[in-house]
C-alpha positions in Angstrom: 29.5 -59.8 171.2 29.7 -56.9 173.3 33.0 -55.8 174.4 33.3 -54.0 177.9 34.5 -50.5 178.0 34.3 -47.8 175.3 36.9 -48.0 172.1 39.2 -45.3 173.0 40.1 -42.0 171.0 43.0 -42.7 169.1 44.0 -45.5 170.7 44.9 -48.6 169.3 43.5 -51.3 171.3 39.8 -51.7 173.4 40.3 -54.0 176.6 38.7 -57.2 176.2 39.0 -61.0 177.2 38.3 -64.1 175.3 35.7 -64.7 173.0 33.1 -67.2 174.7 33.1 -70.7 173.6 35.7 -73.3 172.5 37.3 -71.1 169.9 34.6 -69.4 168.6 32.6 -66.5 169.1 29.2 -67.0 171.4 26.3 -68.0 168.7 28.7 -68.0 165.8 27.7 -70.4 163.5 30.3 -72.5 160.9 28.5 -72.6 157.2 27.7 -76.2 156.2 30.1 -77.6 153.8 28.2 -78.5 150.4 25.7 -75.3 150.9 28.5 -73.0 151.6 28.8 -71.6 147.9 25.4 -71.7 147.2 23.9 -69.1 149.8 23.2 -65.6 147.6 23.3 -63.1 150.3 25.4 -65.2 152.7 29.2 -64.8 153.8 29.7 -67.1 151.0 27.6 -66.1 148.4 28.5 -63.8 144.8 31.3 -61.2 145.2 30.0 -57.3 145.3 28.0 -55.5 147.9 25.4 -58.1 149.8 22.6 -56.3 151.6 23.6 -55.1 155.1 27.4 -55.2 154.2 29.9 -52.6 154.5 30.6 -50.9 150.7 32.3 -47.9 149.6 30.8 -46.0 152.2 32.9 -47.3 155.0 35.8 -45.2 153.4 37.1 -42.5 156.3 34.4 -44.2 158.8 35.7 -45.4 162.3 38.5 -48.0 163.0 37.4 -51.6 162.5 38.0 -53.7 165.5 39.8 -57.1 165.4 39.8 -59.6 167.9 42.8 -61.7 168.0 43.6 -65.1 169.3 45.4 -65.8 172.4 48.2 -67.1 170.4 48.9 -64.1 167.8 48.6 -61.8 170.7 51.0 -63.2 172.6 53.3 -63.4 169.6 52.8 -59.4 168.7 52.0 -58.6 172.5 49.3 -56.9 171.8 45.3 -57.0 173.9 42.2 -59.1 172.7 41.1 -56.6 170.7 43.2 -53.6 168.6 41.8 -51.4 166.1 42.7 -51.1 162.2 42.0 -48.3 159.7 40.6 -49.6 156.7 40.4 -47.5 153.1 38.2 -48.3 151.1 35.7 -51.3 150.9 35.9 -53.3 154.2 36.5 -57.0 153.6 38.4 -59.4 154.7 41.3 -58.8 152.2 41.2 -54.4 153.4 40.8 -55.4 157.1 43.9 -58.1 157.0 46.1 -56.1 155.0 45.4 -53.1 157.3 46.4 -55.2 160.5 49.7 -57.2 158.7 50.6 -53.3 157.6 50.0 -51.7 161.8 51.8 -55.1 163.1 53.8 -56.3 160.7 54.9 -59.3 163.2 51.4 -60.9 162.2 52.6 -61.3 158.7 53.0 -64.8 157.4 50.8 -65.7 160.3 47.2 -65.8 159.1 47.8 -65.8 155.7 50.6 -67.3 153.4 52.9 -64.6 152.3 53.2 -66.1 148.9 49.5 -66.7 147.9 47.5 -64.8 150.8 45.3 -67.5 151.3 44.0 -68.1 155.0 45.8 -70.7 156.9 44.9 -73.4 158.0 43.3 -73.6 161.4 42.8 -70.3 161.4 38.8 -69.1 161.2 37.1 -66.0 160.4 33.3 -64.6 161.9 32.0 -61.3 161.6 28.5 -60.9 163.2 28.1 -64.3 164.6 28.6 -65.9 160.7 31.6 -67.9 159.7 33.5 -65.9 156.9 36.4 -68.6 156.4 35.7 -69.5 153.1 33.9 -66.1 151.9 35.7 -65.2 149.1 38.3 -62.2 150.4 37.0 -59.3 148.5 33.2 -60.2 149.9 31.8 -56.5 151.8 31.9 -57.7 155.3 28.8 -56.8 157.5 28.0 -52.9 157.8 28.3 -53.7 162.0 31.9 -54.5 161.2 32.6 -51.2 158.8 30.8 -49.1 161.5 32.7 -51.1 164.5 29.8 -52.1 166.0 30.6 -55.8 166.2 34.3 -56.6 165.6 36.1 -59.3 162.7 37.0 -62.1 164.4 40.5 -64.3 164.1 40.0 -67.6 165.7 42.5 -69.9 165.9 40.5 -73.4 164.9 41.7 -76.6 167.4 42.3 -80.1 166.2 42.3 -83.3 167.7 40.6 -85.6 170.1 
């Protein structure tokens, strides 16, 4: 998903509005449940580097851009979109622990402090792919590392 305007130099957030959809990025699609494990090469698949997935290489390389939902923004006021430094490998585990380090206010909130396991309702996609239940240390998508396409938070709705 495209995001209008240019990331800025040194800045820490890239204007944006909502992702499209009910809660979910435009095209994104949520992994089936009984195939989700099974899928080598998928979000889900083995641990280690996946073709097309962001590896050691993504060390130094530009900031990783996160897209928030509405309500964690408006509890850290910050825009739809910042930008996070990641060392090392980018996965979910590097680019959560570098946002929860820059915004400590969003600690607790996506993860549990105590086991660091996503919350409930809460939803990850990178690249139009549901990374919920990827395991954490899974290379995300080179797009992601490069900051092509951001890592989407999405905060999952219930009810009827």
């Amino acid at each position: 998903m495209a995001v209008s305007g240019p990331a800025g130099s040194g800045g820490t957030a890239v204007p944006g509005g909502e992702p499209s959809g009910a809660g979910r990025p435009s095209g994104a699609r949520e992994a089936s449940g009984a195939g989700e494990a099974s899928g080598a090469g998928g979000p889900s698949g083995a641990g280690g580097p996946r073709p097309g997935s962001a590896g050691p290489a993504a060390t130094g390389g530009p900031p990783v851009r996160v897209r928030l939902p509405a309500q964690l923004r408006e509890l850290a006021g910050l825009p739809a979109e910042v930008l996070v430094e990641v060392r090392g490998r980018v996965t979910q585990r590097s680019v959560l622990d570098s946002l929860e380090d820059r915004y400590p206010v969003l600690k607790g909130t996506i993860r549990d402090r105590a086991t660091a396991q996503r919350r409930p309702f809460i939803r990850f996609y990178a690249c139009e792919e549901d990374y919920s239940n990827a395991p954490p240390d899974d290379n995300l998508p080179d797009a992601v590392g490069r900051g092509a396409e951001p890592f989407f938070i999405v905060g999952a709705m219930a009810g009827g």
